[in-house]
N, C-alpha and C positions, 0 to 999 in steps of 0.2 A: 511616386504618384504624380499623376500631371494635372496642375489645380489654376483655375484663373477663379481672382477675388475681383471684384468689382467695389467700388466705393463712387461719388459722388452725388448721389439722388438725392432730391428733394422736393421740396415744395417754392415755388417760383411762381410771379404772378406773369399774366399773359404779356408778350414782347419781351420777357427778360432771358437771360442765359443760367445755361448748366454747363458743367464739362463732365462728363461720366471719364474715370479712369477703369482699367483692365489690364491687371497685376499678371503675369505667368511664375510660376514656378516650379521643377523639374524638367519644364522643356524651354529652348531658345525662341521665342516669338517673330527670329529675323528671318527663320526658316518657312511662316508659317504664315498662311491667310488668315486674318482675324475678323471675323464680322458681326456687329451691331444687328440682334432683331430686338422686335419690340412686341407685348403682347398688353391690351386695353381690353376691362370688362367687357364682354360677348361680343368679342371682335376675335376674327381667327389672327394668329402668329406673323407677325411684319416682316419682312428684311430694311433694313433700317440704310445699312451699310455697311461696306465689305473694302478691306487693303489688303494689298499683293505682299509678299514676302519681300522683307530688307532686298535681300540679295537676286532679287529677279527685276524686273522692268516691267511687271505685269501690271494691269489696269487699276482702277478705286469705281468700286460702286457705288451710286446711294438708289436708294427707293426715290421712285417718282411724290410723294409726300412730302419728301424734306432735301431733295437735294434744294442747293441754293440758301439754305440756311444753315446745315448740319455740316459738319468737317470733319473727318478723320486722320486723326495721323498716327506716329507711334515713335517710339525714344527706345531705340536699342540698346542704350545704355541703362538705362533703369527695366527693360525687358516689359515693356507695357506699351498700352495701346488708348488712346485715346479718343470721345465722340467731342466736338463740340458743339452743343446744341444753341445757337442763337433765335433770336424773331418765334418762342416757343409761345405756341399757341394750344387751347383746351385741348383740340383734338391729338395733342404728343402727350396726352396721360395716359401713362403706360408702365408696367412693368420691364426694363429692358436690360437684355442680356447679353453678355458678349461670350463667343465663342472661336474654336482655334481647329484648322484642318492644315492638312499638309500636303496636299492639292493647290488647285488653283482655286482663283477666289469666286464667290457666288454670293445669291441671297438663296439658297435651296438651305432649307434650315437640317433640311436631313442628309446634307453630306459633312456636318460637323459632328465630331464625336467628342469633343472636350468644350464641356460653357461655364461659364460664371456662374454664380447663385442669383443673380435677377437684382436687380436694384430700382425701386419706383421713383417715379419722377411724376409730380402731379403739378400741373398748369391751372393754377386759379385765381380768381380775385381775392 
């Protein structure tokens, strides 16, 4: 079964940091595009951010929203992927999900077929 866990969400006040982790297990993630979307009460589904497979050369996206403050990267060794969120402000309250394709990288949220379970992350005073 091919399962990615997510874990670091929380609660953060405006300008402070988060790092979201994204876990894989039964596939290699050095194979595999991993991308960050994000989904806020009655806002349609984000792409956040997207990194190319270990072993390829290919591009890093982010969403016009947060590049410039959001980073991704990933640790092949522990088979996870990482967002880092800094400069987070109200509007990054969201539920947000990482997921894994075996393509090339994208924010097209429907060319992934394996996601994490969602982990919220609320920006407030």
């Amino acid at each position: 079964q091919l399962q990615l866990v997510q874990s670091g969400g929380g609660l953060v006040q405006p300008g402070g940091s988060l790092r979201l982790s994204c876990a894989a297990s039964g596939f290699a993630l050095d194979r595999h595009s991993i991308a960050w979307f994000r989904q806020a009460p009655g806002k349609e589904r984000e792409g956040v951010s997207c990194i190319s497979p270990s072993i390829s050369d290919g591009p890093t996206f982010y969403g016009g929203s947060v590049e410039g403050r959001f980073a991704i990267s990933r640790d092949d060794a522990k088979n996870a992927v990482y967002l880092q969120m800094d400069r987070l402000k109200p509007g990054d309250t969201a539920v947000y999900y990482c997921a894994a394709e075996i393509k090339w990288c994208s924010l097209d949220s429907s060319l992934f077929n394996t996601w994490g379970q969602g982990t919220q992350v609320t920006v407030s005073a």
